[in-house]
MARTI-894657 format. One line per 8 residues: number of its first residue (from 1); their letters; for each residue x negated, y negated, z of N, C-alpha, C. Coordinates in Angstrom, 2 decimals, padded with zeros to 5 digits. Each point is the difference from the previous one (the first is absolute). Last residue first. Layout:
BEGIN
NUM	A	X/Y/Z/X/Y/Z/X/Y/Z | ...
//
This chain:
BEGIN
288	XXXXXXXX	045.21/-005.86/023.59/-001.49/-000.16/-000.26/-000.33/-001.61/-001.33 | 004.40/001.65/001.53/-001.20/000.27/001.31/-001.40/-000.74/000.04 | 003.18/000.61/-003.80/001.20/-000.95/001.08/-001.41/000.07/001.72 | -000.73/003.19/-003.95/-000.27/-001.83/-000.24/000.27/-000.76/000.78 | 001.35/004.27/000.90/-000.83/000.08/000.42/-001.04/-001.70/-000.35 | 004.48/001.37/-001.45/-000.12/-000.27/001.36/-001.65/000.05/000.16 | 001.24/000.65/-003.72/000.81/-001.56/000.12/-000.34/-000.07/001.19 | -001.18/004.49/-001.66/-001.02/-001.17/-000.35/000.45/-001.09/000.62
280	XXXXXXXX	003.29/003.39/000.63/-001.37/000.13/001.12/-000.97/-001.12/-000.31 | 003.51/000.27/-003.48/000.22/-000.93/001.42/-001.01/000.24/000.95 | -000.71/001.65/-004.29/000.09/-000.83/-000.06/000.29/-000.85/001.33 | 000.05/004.64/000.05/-000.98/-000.44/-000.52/-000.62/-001.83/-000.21 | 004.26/002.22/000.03/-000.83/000.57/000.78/-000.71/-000.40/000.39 | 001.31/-000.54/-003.98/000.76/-000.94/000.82/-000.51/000.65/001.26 | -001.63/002.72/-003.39/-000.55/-001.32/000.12/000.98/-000.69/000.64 | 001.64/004.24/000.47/-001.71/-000.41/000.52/-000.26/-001.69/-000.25
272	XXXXXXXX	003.87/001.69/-001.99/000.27/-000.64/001.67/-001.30/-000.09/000.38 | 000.09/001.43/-004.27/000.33/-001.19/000.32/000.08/-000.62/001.03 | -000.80/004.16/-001.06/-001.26/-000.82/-000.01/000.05/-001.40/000.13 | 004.04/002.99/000.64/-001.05/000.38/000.94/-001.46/-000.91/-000.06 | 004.71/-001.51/-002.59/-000.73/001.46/000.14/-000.91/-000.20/001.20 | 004.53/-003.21/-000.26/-001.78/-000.09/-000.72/-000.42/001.54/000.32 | 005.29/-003.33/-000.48/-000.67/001.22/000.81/-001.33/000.60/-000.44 | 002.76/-002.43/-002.69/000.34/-000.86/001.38/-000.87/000.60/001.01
264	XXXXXXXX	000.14/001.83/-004.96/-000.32/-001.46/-000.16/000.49/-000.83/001.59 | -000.34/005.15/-000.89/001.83/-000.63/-000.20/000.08/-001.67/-000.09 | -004.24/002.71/000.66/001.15/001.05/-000.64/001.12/-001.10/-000.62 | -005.32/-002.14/000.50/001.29/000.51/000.75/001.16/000.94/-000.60 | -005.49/-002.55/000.32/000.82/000.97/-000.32/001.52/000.10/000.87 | -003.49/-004.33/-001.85/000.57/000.93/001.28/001.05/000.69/-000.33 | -003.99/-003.82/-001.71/000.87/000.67/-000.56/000.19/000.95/001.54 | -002.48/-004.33/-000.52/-000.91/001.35/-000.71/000.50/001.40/-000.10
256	XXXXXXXX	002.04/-005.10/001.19/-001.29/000.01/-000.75/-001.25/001.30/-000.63 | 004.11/-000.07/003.15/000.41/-000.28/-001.62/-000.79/-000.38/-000.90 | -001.11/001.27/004.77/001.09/001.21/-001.07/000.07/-000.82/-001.37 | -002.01/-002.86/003.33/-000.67/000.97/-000.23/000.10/001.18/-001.04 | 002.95/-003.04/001.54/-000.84/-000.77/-001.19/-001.08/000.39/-000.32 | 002.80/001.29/003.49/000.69/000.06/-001.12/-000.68/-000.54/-001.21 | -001.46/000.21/004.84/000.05/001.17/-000.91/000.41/-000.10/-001.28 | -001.09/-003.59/003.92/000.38/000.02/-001.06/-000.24/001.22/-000.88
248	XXXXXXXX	000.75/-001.65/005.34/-001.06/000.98/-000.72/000.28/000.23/-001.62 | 000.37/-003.71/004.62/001.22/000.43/-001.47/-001.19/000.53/-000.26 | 000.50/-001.10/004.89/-001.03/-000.13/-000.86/001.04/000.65/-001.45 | 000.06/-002.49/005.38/000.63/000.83/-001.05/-000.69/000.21/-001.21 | -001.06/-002.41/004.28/-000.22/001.33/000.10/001.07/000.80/-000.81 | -000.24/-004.98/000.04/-001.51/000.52/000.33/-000.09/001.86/-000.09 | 003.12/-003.51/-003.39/000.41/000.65/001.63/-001.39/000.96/000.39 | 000.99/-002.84/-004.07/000.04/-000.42/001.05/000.19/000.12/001.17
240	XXXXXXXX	-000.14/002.79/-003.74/-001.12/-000.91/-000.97/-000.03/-001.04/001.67 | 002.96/003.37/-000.69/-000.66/000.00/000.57/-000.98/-000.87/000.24 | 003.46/-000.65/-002.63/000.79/-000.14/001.60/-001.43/000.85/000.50 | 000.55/-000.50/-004.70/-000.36/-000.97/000.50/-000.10/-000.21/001.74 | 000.31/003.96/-002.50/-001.11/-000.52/000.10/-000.22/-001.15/000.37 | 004.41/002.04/000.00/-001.24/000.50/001.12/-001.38/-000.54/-000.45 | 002.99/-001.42/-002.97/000.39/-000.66/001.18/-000.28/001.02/000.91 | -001.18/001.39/-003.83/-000.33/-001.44/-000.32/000.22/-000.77/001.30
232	XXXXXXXX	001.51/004.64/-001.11/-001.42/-000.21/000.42/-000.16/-001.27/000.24 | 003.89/000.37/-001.43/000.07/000.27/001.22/-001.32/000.02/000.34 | 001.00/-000.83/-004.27/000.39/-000.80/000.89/000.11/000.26/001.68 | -001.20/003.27/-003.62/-001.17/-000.98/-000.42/000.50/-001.21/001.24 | 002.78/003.02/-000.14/-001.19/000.59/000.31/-000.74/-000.79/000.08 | 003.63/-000.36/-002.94/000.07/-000.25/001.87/-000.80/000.59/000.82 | -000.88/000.45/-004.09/000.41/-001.42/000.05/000.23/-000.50/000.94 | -000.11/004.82/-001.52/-001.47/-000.57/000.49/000.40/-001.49/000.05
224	XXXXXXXX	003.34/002.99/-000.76/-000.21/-000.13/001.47/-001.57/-000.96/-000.23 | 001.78/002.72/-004.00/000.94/-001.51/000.29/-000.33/-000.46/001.56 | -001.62/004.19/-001.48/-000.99/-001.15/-000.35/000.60/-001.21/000.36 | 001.42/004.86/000.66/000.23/-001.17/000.63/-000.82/-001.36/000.16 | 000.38/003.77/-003.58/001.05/-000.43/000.42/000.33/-000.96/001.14 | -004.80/000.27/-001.41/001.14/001.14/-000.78/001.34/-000.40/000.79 | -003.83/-001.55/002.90/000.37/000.24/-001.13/000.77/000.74/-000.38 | -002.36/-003.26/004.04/000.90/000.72/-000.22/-000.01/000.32/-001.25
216	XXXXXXXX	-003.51/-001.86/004.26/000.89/-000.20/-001.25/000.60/001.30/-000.39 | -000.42/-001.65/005.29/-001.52/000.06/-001.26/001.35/000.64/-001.11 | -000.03/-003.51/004.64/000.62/001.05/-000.82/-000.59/000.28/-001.40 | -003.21/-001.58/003.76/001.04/-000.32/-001.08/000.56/001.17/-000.33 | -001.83/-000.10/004.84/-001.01/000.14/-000.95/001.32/-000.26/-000.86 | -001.29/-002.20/004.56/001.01/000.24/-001.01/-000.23/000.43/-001.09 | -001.47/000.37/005.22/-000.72/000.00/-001.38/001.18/000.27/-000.68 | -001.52/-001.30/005.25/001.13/-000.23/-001.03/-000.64/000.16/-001.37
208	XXXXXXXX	-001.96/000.02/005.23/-000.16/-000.37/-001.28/000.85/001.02/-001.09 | 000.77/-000.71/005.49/-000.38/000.88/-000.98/-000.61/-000.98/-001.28 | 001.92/-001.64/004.24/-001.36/000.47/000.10/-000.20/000.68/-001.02 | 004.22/-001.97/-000.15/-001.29/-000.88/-000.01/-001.29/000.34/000.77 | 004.84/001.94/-000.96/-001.55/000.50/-000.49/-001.20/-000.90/000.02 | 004.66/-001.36/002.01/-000.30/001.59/000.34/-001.29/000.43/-000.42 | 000.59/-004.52/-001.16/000.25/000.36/000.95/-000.09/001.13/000.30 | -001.38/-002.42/-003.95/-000.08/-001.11/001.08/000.42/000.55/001.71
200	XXXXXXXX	000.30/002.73/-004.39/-001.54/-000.51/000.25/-000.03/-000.92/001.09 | 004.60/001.29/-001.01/-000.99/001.14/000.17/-001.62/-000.25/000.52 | 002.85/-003.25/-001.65/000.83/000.42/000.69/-001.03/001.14/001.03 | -000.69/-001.11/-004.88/-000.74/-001.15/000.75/000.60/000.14/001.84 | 002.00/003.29/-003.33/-001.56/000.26/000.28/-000.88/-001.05/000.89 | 004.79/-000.13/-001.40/-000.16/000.42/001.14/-001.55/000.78/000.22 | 001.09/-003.13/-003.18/000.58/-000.63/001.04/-000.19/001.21/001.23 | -001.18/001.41/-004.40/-000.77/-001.39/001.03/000.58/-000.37/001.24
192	XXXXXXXX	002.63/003.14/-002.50/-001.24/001.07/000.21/-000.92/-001.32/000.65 | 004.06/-002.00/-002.00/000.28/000.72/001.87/-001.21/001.25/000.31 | -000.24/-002.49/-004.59/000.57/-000.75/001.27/-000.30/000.35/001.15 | 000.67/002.98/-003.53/-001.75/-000.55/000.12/000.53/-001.20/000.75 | 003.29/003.31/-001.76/-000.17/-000.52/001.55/-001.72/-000.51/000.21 | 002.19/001.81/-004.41/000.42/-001.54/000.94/000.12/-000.11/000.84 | -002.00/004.08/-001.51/-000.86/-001.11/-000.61/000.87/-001.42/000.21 | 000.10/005.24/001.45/001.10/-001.23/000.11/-000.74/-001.58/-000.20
184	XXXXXXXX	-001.80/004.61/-000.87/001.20/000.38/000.45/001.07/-000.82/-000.09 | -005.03/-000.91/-000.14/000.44/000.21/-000.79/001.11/000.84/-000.27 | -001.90/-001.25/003.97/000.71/-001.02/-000.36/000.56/000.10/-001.72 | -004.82/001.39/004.24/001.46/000.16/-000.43/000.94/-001.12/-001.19 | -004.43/001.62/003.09/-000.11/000.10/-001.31/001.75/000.33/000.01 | -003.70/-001.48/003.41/001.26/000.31/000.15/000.21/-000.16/-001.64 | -003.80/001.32/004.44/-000.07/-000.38/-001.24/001.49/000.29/-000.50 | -002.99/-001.33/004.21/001.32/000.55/-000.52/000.34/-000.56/-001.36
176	XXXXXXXX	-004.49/000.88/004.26/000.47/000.08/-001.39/001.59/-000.10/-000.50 | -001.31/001.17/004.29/-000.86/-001.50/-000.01/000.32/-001.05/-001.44 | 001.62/004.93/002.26/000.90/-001.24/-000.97/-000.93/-001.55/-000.22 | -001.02/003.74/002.91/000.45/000.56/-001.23/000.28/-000.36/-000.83 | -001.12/-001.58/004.01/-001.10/000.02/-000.55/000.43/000.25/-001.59 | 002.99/-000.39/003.09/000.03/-001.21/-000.23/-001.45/000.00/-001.00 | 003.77/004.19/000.68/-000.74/-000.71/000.39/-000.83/-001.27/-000.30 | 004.78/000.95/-001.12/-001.25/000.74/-000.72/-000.82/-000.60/000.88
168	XXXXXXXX	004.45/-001.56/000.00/-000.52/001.57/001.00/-001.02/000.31/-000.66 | 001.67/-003.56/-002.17/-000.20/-000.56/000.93/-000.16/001.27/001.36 | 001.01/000.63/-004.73/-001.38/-000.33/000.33/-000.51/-000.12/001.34 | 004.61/001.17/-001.06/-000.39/001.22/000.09/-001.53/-000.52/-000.03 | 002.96/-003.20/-000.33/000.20/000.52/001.45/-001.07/001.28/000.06 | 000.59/-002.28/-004.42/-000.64/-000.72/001.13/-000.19/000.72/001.42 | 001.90/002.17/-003.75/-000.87/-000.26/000.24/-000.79/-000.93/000.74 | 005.40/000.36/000.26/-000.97/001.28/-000.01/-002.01/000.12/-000.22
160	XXXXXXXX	003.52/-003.89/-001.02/001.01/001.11/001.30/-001.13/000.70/000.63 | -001.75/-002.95/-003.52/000.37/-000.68/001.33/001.15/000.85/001.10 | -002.00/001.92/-004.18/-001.21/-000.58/000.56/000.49/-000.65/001.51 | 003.64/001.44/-002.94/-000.99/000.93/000.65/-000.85/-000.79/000.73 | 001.93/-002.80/-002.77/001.45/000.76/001.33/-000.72/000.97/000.93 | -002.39/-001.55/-004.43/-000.05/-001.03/001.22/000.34/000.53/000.99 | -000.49/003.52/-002.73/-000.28/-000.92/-000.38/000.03/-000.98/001.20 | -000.36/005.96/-002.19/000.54/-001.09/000.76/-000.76/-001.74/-000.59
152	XXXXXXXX	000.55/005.11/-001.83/001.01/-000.89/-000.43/-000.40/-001.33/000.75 | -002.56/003.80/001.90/000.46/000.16/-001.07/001.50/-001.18/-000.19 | -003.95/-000.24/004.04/001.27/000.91/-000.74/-000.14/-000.30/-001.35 | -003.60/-000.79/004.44/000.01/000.02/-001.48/001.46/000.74/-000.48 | -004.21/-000.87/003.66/001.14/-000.02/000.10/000.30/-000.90/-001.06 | -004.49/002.15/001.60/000.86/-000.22/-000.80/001.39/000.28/000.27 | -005.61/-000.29/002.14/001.53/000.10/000.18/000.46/-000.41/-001.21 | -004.89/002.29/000.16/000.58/-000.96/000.15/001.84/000.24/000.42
144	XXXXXXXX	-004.05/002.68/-001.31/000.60/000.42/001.74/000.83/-001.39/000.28 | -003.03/002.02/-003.97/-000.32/-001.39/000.71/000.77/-000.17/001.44 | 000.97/004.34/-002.95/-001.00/-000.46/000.69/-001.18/-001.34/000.39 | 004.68/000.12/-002.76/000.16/000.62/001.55/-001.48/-000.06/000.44 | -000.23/-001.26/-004.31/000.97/-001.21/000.80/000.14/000.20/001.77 | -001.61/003.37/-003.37/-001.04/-000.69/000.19/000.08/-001.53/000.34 | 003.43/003.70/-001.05/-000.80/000.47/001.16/-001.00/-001.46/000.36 | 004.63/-001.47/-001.96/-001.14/001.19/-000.60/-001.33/-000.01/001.19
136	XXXXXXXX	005.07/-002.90/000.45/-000.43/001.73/-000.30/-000.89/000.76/-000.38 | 000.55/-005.24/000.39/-000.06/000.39/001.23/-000.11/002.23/-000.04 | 000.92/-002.92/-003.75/-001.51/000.03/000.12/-000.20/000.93/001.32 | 004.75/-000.48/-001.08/-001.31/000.77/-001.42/-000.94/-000.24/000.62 | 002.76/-001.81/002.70/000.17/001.29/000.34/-000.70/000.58/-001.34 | -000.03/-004.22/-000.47/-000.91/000.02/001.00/000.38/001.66/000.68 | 002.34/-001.83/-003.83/-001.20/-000.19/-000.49/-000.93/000.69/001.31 | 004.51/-000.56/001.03/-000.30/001.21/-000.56/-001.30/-000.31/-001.03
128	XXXXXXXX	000.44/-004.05/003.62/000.88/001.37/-000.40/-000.31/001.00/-000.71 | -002.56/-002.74/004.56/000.65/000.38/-001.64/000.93/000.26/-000.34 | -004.19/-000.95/003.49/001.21/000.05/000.06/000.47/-000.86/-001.33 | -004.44/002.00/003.03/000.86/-000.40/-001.09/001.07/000.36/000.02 | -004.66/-000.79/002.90/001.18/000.58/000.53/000.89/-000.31/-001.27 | -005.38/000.62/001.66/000.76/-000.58/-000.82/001.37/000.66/000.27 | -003.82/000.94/002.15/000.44/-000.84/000.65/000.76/-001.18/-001.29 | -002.29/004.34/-000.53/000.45/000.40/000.45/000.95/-001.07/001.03
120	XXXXXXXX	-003.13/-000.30/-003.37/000.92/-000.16/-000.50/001.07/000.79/001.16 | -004.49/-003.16/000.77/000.81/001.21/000.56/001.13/000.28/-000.70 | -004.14/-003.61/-001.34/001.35/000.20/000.36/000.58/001.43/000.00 | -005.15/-003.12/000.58/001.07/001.19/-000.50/001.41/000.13/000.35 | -004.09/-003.61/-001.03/000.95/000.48/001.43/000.88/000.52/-000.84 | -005.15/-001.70/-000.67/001.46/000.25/-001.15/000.66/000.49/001.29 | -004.71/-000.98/000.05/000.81/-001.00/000.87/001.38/000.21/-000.86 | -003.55/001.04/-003.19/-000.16/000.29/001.22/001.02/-001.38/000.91
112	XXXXXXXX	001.79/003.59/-003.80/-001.02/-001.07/000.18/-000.01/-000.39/001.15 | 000.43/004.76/-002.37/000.12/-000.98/000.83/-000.81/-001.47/-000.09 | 000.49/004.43/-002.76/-001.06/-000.78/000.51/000.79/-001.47/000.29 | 000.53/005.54/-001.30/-000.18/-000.98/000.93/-001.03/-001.23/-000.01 | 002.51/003.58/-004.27/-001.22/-000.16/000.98/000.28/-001.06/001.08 | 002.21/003.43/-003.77/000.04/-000.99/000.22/-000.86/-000.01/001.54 | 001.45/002.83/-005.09/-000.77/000.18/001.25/-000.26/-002.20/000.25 | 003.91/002.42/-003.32/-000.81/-000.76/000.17/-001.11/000.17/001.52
104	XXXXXXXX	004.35/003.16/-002.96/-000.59/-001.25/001.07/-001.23/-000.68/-000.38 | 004.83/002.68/-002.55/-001.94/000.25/000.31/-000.20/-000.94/001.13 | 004.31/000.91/-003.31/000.20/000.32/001.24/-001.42/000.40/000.64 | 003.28/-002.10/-004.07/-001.22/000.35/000.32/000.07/-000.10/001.26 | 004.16/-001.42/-001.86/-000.82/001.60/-000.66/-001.12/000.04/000.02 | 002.82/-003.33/002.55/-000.15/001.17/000.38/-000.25/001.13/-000.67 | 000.63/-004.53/-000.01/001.31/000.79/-000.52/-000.93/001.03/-000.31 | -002.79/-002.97/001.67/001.24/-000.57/000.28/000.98/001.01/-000.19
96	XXXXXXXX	-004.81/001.85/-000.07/000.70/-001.06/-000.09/001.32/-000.13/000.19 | -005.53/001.63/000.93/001.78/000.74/000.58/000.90/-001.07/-000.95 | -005.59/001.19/-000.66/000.77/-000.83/000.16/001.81/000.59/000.46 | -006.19/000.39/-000.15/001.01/000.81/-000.43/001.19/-000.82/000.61 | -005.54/-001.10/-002.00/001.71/000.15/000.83/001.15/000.67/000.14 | -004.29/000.06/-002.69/000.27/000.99/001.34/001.24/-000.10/000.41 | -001.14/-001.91/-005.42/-000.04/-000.36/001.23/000.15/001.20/001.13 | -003.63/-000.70/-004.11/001.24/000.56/000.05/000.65/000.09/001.35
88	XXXXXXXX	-004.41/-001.14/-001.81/000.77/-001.10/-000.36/001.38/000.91/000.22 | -003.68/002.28/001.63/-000.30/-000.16/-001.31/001.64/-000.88/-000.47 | 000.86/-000.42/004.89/-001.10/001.00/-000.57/000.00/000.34/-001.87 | 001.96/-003.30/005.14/-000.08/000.47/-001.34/-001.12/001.33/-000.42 | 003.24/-001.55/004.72/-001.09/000.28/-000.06/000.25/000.44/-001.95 | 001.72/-003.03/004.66/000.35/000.38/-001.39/-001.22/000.44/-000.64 | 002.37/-000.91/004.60/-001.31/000.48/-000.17/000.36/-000.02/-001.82 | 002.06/-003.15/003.77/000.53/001.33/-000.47/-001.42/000.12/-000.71
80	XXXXXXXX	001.84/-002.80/004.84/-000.43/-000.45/-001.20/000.58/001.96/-000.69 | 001.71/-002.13/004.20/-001.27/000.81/-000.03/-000.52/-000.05/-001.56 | 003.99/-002.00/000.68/-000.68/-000.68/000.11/-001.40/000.60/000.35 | 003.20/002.79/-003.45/000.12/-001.14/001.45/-001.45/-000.86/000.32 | 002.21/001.01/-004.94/-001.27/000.80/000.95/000.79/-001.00/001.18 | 000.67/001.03/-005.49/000.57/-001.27/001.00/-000.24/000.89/001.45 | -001.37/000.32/-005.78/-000.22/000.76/001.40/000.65/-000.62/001.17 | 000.67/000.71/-005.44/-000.04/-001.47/000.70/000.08/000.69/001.91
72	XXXXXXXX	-001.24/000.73/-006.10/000.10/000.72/001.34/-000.18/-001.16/001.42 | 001.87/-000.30/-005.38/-001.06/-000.80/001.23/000.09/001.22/000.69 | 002.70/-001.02/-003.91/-001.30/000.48/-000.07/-001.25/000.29/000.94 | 005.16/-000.87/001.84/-000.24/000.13/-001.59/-001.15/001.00/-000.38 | 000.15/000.09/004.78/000.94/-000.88/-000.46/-000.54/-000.45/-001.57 | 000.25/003.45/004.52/-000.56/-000.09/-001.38/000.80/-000.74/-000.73 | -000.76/001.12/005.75/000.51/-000.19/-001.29/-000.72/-000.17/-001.35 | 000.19/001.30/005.50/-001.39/-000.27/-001.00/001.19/-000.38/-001.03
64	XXXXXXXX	-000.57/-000.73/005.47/001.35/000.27/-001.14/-000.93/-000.08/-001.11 | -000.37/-001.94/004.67/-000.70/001.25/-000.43/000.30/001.08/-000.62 | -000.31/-005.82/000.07/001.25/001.17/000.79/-001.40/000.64/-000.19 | -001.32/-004.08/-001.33/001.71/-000.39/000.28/000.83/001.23/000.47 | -004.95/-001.28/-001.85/000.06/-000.05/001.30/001.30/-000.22/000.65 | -002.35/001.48/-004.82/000.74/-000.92/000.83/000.36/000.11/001.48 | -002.61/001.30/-005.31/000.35/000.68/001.11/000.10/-000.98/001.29 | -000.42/001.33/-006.05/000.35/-001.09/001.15/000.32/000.67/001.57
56	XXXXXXXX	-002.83/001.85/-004.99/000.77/000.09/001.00/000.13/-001.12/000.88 | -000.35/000.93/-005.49/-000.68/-000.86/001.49/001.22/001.01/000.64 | -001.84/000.45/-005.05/001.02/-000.01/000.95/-000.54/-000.47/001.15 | -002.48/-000.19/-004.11/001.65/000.65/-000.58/000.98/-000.22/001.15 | -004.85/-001.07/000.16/000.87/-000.90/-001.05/000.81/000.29/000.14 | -002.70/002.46/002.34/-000.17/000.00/-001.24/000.51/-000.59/-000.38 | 001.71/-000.90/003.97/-000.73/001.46/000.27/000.06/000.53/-001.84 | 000.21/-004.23/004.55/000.14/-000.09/-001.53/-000.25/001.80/-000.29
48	XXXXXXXX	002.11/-001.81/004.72/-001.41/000.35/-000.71/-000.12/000.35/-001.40 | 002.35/-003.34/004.39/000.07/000.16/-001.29/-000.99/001.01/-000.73 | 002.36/-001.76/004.50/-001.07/000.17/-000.20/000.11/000.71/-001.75 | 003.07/-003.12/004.38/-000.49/001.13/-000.88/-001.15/000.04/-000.69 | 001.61/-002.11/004.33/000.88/000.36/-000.63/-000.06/000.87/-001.38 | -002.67/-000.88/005.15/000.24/000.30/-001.29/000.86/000.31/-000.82 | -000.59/-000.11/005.03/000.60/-001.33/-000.99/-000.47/-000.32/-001.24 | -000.95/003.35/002.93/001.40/-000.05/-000.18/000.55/-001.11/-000.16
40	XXXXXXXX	-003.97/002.79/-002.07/000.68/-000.09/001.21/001.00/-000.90/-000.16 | -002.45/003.61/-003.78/000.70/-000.91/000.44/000.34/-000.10/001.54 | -003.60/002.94/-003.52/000.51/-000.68/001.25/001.00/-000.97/000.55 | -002.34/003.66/-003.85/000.76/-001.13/000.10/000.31/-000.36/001.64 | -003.88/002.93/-003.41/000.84/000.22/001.37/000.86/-001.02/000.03 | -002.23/003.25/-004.42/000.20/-001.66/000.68/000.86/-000.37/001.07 | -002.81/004.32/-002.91/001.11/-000.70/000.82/-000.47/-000.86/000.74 | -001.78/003.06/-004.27/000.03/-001.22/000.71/001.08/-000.06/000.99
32	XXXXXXXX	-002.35/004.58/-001.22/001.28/-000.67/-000.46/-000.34/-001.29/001.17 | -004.15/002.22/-002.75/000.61/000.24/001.59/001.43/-000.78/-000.16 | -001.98/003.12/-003.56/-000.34/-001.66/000.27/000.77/000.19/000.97 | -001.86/004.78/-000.71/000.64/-001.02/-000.47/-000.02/-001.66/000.22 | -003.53/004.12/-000.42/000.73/-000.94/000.39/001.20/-001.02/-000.21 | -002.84/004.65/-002.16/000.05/-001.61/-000.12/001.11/-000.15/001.15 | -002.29/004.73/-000.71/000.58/-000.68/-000.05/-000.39/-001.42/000.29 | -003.35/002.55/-003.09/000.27/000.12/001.54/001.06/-000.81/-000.28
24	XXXXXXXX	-002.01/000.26/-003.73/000.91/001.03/-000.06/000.25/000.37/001.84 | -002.60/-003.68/-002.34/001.19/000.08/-000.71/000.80/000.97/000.18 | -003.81/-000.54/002.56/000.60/-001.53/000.20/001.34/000.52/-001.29 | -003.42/003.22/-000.34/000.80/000.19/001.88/000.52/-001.61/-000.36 | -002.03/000.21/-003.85/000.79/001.16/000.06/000.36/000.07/001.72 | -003.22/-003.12/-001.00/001.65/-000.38/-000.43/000.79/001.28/-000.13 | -004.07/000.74/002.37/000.49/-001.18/000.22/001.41/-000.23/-000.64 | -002.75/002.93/-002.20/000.63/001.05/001.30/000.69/-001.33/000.75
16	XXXXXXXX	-002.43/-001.44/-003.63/000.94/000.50/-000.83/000.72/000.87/001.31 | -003.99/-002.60/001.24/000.99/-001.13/-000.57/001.31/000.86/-000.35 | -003.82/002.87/000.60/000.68/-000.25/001.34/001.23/-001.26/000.28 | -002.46/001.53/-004.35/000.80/000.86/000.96/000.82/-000.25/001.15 | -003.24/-003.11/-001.72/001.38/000.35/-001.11/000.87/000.81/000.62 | -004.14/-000.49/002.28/000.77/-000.77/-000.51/001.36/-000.05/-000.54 | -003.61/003.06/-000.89/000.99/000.33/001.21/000.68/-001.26/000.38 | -002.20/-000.47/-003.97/000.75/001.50/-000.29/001.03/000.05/001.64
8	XXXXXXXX	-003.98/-003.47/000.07/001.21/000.12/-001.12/001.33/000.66/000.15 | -004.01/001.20/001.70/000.62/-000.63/001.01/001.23/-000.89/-001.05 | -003.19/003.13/-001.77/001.23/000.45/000.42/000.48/-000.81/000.90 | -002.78/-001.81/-003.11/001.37/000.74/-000.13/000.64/000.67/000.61 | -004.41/-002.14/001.41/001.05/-001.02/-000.31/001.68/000.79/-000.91 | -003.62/002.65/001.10/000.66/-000.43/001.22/001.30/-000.79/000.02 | -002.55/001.20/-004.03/000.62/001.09/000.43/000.96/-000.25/001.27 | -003.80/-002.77/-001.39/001.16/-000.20/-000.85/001.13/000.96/000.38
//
């Protein structure tokens, strides 16, 4: 009987040293969930519900983060973007449009297979003072691309002065010519075709031609988006039939998810990224 108690007795004991080391050794935390996202490059988006309350959307249209209403809205190059959650609270970290958040996003390679890369170093632009904004920030210069680009200019230019000045760019350099002009002189959408179809059929008809849209306007020079809206309309139609012109529609990009600007004509830095951004994509679609 005696036995039978103390094996009892120790028992107990050794049950009572058990939960005492299990309740007073450190605990583990829960391992933080993360969830990898992958997009290639003909994924357009991807949706991740996150407790009911919020989603992140993440798109395959630049490499520009923004924040749009309630949403956190990731917009990734075509290497896809990593979005990583944890105890339901989001990692992402986001830049946006008007420029009062200023974080990144970790972004990953993943090529698709048989994808043909485009050399931004064989893009050649030509502008006006929208394109001496983009054309000025470091991370425009180290692509090593060409830009030829004034301030104020318009048709008169393009045909005194920018044409002549493409046509010395080496031939590799320029495979690309991307021409973003016209919101200067929005009644010459006429003579920007006439002498683009001009262009594609002769001097540049080895290059591929990228018309990216005159992109939109506010605050005082809102009265311009009309003729805007009409001039895009007739580069989109005039590429729509010419093999090696391509219309890169930005503007419907901007107005569908907003774009910073000082003076409503002229775009901040994150802005020019995503247009940036946006045309390298146009072209590289245009490839692949």
């Amino acid at each position: 009987m005696k036995k039978i108690y103390d094996y009892v007795i120790y028992s107990l004991l050794a049950l009572i040293i058990i939960v005492v080391i299990v309740l007073f050794l450190p605990q583990k935390e829960d391992p933080v969930v993360v969830q990898t996202y992958t997009l290639d490059v003909k994924t357009k988006s991807i949706e991740i519900d996150q407790s009911g309350s919020s989603k992140i959307e993440a798109t395959s249209n630049g490499d520009i983060l923004y924040r749009s209403y309630n949403s956190l809205v990731a917009i990734v190059t075509r290497e896809g973007a990593v979005i990583a959650t944890g105890n339901g609270e989001t990692k992402i970290e986001v830049s946006t449009v008007d420029g009062k958040i200023k974080e990144y996003i970790s972004v990953k390679v993943n090529k698709k297979t048989g994808a043909q890369d485009i050399d931004p170093a064989n893009i050649t632009i030509v502008g006006d003072s929208r394109m001496v904004g983009l054309c000025s920030y470091k991370w425009y210069k180290n692509d090593k691309g060409t830009c030829i680009a004034k301030v104020g200019e318009g048709y008169k230019w393009l045909t005194n002065t920018a044409i002549p000045s493409v046509n010395k760019v080496n031939p590799t350099k320029r495979k690309n010519i991307v021409l973003n002009l016209g919101v200067n002189d929005l009644g010459n959408a006429d003579k920007y075709v006439s002498k683009y179809k001009e262009l594609a059929g002769g001097t540049w008809k080895n290059s591929n031609i990228f018309i990216v849209s005159v992109n939109p306007t506010k605050g005082k020079y809102n009265n311009l988006n009309s003729g805007i809206d009409t001039m895009n309309n007739k580069f989109k139609n005039f590429a729509k039939g010419t093999n090696n012109v391509v219309y890169c529609d930005t503007v419907t990009f901007l107005r569908n998810n907003g774009f910073g600007s000082s003076d409503g004509l002229h775009y901040n830095e994150d802005t020019n990224k995503i247009i940036y951004s946006q045309i390298k994509k146009c072209i590289y679609d245009f490839y692949n």
